[in-house]
C-alpha positions as CSV (number, residue, x, y, z in Angstrom):
1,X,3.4,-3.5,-0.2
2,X,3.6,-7.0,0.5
3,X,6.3,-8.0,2.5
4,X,7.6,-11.5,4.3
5,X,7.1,-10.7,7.7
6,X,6.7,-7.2,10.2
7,X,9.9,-6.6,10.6
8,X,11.8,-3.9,7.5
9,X,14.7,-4.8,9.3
10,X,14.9,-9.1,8.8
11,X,12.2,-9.0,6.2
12,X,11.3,-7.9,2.7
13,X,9.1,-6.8,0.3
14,X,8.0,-9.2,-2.1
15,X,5.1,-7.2,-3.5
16,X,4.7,-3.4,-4.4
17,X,2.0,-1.4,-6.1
18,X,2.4,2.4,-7.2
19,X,-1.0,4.2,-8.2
20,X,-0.7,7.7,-8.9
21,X,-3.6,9.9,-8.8
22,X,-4.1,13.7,-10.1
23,X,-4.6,15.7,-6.7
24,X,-7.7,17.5,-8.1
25,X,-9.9,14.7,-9.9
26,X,-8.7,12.2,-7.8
27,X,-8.2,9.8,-11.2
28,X,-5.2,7.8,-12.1
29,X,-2.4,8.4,-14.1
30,X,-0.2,6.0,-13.5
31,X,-1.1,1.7,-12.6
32,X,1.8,-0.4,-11.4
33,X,2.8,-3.6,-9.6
34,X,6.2,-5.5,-9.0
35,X,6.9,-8.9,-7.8
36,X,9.9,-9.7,-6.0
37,X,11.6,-13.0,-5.1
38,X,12.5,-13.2,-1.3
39,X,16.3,-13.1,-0.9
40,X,15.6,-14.6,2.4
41,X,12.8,-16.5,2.5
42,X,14.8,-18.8,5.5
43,X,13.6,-15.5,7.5
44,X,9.5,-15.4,6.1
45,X,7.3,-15.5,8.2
46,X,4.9,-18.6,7.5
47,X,1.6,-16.2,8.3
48,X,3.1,-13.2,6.3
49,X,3.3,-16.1,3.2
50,X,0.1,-17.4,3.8
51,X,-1.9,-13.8,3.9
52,X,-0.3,-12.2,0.7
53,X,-0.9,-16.0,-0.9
54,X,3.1,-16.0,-1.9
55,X,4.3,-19.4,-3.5
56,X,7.1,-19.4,-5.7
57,X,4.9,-20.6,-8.3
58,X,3.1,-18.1,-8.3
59,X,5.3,-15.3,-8.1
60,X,7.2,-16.8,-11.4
61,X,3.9,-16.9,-13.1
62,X,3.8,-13.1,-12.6
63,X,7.1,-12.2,-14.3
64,X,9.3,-11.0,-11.2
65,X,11.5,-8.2,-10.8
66,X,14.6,-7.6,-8.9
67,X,14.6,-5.6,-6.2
68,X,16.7,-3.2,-7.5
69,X,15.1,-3.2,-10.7
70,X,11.7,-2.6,-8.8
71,X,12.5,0.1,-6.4
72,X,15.1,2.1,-8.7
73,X,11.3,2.3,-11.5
74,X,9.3,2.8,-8.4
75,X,11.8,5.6,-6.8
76,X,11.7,7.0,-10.2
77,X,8.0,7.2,-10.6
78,X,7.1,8.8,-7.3
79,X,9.9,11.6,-7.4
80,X,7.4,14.5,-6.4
81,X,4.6,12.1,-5.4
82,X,3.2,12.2,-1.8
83,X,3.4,8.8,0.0
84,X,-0.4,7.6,1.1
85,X,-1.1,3.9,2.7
86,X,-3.3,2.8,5.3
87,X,-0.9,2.6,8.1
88,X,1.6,4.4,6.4
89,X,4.8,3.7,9.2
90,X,4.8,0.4,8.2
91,X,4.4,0.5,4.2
92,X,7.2,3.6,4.7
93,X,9.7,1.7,6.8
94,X,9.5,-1.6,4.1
95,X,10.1,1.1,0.8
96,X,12.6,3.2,2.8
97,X,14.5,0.3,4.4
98,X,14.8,-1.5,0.8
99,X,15.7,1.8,-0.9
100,X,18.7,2.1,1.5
101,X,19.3,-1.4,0.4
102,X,19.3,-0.3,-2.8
103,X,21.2,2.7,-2.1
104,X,18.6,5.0,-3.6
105,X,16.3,7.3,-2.3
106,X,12.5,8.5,-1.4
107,X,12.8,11.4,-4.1
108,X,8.7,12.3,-2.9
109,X,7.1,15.2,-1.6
110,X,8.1,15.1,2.7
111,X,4.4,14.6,3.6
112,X,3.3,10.8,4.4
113,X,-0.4,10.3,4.4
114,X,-1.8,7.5,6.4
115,X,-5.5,6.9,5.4
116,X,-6.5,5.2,8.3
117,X,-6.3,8.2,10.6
118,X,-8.3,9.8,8.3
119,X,-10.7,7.8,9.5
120,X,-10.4,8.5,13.2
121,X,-12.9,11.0,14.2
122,X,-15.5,8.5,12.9
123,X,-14.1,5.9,15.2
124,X,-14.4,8.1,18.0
125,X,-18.0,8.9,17.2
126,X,-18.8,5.3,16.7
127,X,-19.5,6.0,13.2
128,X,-17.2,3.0,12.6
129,X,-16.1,0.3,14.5
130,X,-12.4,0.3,13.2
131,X,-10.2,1.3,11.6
132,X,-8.7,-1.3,9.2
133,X,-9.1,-1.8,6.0
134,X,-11.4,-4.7,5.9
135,X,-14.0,-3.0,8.3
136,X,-13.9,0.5,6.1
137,X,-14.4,-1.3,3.1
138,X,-17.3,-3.2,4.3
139,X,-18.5,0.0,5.6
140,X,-18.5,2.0,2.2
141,X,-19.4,-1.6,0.8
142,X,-16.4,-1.8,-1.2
143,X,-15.2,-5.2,-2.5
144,X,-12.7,-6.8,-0.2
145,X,-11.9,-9.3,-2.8
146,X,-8.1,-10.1,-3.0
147,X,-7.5,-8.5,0.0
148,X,-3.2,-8.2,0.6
149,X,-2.4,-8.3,-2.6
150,X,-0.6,-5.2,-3.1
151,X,-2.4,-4.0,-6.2
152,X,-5.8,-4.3,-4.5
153,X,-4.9,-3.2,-1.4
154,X,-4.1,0.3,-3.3
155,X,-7.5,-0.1,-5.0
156,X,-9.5,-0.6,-1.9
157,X,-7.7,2.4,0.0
158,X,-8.0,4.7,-2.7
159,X,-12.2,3.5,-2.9
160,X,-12.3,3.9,0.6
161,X,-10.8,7.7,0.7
162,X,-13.0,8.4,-2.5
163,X,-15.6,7.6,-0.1
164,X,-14.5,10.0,2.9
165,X,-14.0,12.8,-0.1
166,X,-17.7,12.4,-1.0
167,X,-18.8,12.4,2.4
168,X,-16.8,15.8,3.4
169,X,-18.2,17.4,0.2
170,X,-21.9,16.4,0.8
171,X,-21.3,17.3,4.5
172,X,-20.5,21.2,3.5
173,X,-22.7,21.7,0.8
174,X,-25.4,20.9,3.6
């Protein structure tokens, strides 16, 4: 998500993606993205506008949704679905603080993934430097091209984890 500022409780999210992969091929089944007006963009913060490149230009141009139009499809596609983000707390707390806006629900599995501890015994062998998602994608040379855009953001997480599967796999077939 994409979202006006760091705080679920004063800000929002003005930008979701939802990619759903099959557990066993890793491959996707289901592609989407929502763009949301701010309600409050008096409460945006400027650097949270500048990195996600909102204008409202630019957010009409991409046909947005309502919040509750958004979250009620989004809620409805993840029923069963287990959450995964790099740096999962704060993705979770935006989606669950706007579905209690909404008055809906997480209907998903009770396990929240966070991709970038994934990633931590690496760090702590030095095998990487850190742990965002800039640095792991320039590690596992994966384009960082559009980078906070929600969308891409997804696709670069889920390149980057495609990466750590084939590196566990090729680890214990040695």
């Amino acid at each position: 998500s994409e979202t006006t500022g760091l705080d679920p409780r004063i800000h929002e999210v003005i930008s979701l993606a939802l990619v759903i992969l099959d557990p066993e091929t890793l491959l996707q089944e289901v592609r989407r993205v929502w763009y949301l007006l701010p309600r409050w963009l008096e409460e945006a913060e400027p650097e949270a506008l500048k990195a996600n490149g909102f204008s409202r230009e630019s957010w009409e141009a991409r046909g947005p949704v309502t919040h509750r139009e958004a979250f009620e499809e989004f809620a409805s596609l993840s029923s069963g679905c287990i959450f995964i983000a790099h740096n999962v707390s704060f993705d979770r707390a935006f989606v669950e603080a706007e579905l209690t806006r909404q008055d809906l629900s997480w209907r998903g599995d009770y396990h929240f993934i966070d991709t970038a501890s994934m990633f931590f015994t690496k760090y702590r062998r030095g095998e990487i430097q850190k742990l965002s998602l800039s640095h792991l994608c320039d590690h596992y040379g994966v384009n960082n091209k559009g980078a906070h855009d929600a969308l891409v953001d997804v696709d670069r997480m889920i390149e980057v984890f495609r990466e750590l599967v084939r590196e566990e796999r090729l680890s214990h077939e040695h």
